[in-house]
C-alpha positions as CSV (number, residue, x, y, z in Angstrom):
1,X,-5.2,9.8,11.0
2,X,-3.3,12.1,8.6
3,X,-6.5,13.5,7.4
4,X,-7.7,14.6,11.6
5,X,-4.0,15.3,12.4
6,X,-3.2,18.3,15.0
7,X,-7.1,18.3,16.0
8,X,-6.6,15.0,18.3
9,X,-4.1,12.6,20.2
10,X,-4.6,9.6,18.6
11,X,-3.3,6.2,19.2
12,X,-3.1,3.3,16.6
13,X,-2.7,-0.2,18.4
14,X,-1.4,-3.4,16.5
15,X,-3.8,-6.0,17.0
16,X,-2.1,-9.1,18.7
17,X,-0.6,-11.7,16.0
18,X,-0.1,-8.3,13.3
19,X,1.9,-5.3,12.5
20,X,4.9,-5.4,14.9
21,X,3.2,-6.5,18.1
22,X,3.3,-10.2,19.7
23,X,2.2,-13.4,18.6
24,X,-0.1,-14.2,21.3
25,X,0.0,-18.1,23.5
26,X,-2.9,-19.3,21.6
27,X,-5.6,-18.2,19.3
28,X,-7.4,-15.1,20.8
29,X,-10.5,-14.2,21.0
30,X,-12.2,-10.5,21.0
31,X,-12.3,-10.5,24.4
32,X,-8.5,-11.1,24.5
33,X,-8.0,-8.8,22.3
34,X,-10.0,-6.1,24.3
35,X,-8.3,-7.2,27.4
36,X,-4.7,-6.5,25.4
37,X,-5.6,-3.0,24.1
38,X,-7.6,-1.8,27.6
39,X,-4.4,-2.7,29.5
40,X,-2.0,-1.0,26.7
41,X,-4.1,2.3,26.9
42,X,-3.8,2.0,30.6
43,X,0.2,1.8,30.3
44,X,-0.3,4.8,28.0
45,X,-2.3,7.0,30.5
46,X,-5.2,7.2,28.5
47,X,-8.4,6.7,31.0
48,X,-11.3,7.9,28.5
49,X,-11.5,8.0,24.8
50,X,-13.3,7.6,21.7
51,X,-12.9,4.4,19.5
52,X,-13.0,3.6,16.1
53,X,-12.7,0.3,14.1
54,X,-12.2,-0.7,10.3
55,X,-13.7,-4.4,10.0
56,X,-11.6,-6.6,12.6
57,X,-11.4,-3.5,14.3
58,X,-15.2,-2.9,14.1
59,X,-15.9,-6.1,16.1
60,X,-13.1,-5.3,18.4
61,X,-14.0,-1.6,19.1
62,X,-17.9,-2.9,19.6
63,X,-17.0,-5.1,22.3
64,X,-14.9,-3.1,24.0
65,X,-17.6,-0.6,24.1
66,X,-19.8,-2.7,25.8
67,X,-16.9,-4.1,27.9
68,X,-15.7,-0.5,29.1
69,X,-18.6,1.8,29.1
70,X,-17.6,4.4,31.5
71,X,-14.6,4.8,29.4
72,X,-15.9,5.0,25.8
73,X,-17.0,8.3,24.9
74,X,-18.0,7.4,21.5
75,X,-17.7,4.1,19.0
76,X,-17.5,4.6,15.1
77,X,-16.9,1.8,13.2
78,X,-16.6,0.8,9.4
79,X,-18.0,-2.1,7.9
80,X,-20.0,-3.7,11.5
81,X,-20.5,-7.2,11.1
82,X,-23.9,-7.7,12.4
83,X,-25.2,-11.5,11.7
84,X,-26.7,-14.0,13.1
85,X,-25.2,-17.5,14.4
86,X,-25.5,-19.7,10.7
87,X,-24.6,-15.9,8.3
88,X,-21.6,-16.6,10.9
89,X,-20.8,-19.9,9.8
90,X,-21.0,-19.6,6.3
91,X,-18.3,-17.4,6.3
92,X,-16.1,-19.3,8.1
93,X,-16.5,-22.0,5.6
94,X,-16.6,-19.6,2.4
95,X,-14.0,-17.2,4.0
96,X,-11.3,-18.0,6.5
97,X,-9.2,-20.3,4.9
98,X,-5.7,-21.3,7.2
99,X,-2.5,-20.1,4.7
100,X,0.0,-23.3,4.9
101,X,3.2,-22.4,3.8
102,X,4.4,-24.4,0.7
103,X,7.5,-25.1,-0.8
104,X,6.8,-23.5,-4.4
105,X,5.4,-20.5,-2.8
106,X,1.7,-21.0,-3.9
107,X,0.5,-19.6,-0.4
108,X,1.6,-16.0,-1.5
109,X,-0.9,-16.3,-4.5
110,X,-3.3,-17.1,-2.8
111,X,-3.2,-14.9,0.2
112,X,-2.8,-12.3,-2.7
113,X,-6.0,-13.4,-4.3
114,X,-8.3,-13.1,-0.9
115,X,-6.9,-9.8,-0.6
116,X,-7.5,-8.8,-3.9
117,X,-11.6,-10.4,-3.8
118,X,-12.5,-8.4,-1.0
119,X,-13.1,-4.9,-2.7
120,X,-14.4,-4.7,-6.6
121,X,-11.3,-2.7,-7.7
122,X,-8.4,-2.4,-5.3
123,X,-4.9,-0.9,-6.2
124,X,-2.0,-3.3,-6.6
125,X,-0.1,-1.1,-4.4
126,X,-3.0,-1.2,-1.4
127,X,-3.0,-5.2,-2.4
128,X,0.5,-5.5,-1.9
129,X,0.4,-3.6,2.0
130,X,-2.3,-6.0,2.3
131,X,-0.7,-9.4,1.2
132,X,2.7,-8.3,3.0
133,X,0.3,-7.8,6.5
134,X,-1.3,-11.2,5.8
135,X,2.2,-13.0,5.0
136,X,3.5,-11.4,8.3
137,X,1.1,-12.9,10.4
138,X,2.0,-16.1,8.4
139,X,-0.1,-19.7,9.7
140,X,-1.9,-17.9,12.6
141,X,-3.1,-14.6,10.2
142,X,-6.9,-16.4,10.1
143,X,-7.5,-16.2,14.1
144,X,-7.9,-12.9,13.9
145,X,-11.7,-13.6,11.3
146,X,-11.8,-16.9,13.1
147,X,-12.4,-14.6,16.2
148,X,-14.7,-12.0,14.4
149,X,-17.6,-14.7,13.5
150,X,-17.3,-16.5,16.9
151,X,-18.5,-13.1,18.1
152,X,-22.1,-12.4,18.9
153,X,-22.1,-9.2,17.6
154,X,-25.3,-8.3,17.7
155,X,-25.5,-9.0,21.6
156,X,-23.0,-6.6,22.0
157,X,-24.0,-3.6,19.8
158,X,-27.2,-4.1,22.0
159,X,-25.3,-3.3,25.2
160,X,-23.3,-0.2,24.0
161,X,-24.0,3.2,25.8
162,X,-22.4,5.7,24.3
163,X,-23.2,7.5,20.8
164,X,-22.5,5.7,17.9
165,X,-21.5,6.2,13.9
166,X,-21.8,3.9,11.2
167,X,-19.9,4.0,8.1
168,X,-19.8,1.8,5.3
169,X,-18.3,1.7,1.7
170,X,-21.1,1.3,-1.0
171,X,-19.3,-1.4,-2.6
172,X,-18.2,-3.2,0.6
173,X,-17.9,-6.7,1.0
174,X,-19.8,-6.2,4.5
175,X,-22.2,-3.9,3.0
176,X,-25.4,-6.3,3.2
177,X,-24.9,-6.4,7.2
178,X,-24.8,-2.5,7.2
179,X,-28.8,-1.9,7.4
180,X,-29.6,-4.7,9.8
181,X,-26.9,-2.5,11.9
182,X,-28.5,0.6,11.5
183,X,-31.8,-1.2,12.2
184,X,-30.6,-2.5,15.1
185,X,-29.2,0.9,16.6
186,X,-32.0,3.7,15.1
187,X,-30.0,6.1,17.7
188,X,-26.7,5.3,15.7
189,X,-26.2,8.3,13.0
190,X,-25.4,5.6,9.5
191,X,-24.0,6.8,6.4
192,X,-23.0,4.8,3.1
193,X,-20.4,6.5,1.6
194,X,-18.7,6.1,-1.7
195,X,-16.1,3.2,-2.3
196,X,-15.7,-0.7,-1.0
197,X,-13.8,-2.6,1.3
198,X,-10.7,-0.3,1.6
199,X,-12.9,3.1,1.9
200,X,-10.7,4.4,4.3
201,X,-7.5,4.2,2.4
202,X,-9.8,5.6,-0.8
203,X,-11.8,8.2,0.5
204,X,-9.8,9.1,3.8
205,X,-11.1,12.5,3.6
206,X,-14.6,11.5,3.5
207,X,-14.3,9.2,6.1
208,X,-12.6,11.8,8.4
209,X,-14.9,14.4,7.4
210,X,-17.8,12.0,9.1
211,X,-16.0,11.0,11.6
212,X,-15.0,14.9,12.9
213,X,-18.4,16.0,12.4
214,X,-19.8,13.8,14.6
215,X,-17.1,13.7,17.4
216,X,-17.7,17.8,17.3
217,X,-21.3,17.1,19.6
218,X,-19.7,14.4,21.5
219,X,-16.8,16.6,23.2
């Protein structure tokens, strides 16, 4: 955002459960969360607009696509998560592992050690932002990926109508569902760019370079 700033109005929501927004009644889905952020950008005024989604986000700004097509002009989305029902499952037995808070404080290792295995050679200081965001959320902080692989994803990167980019760090975790995206959308303009997991804290300006070269035909 600092990188495209002064050449568009640009809005960064809190997903439900993180940052400084709400805890919501009970563990969400994408839908909810689509629901949430289509009725905030109504409170803010904003009828049409183009998305873009970092992991989490990618699920969330794909479905919304295909929820809101007449308002999406275009979708861009890091690291998409396309797999199929049992790729889904294994991470959610590898992966999403519920943080219980214990009396000697081993929770904060490990969420620090799940942040730190997700990218070949984060900084401590993105690690700590990380951790901190993680610790926030506190018990519920898994919904969130528990919600990503109960998503069919690849139903609804099928439905999306609008134009579409695909980026992905080289050395992302997510980076061997990257060409079954691409292969999936052959309209989609892909590109691999340099880095991992974090690649848009790393190489912000080569992120933002993609993404205003392409949002300069979709005007």
């Amino acid at each position: 955002m600092t990188e495209l700033q002064g050449q568009y109005r640009m809005f960064a929501l809190d997903t439900p459960g993180f940052g400084q927004s709400f805890f919501p009644s009970q563990a969400p889905t994408i839908g909810y969360y689509v629901a949430t952020f289509l009725e905030a950008l109504q409170t803010l005024g904003v009828q049409d607009f183009h998305l873009f989604g970092h992991h989490t986000g990618a699920s969330i700004a794909c479905e919304l696509a295909a929820t809101a097509p007449t308002r999406v002009r275009s979708l861009t989305m890091v690291g998409p998560v396309y797999m199929d029902a049992a790729e889904r499952q294994k991470w959610i037995r590898d992966f999403v592992k519920a943080m219980v808070i214990t009396p000697d404080g081993s929770h904060l290792m490990q969420i620090w050690k799940r942040v730190n295995s997700i990218d070949p050679a984060p900084s401590p200081s993105l690690c700590h932002r990380e951790a901190v965001d993680n610790l926030r959320a506190g018990e519920r902080y898994h919904e969130a990926y528990l919600a990503v692989f109960n998503q069919d994803f690849p139903a609804l990167l099928a439905q999306v109508q609008c134009p579409i980019l695909m980026l992905c760090g080289a050395q992302d975790v997510l980076m061997p569902y990257f060409k079954p995206s691409s292969d999936a959308r052959p309209d989609a303009k892909s590109v691999t760019l340099p880095g991992g997991t974090y690649v848009v804290d790393d190489h912000p300006a080569a992120v933002a370079t993609e993404i205003r070269t392409f949002l300069q035909y979709q005007r």
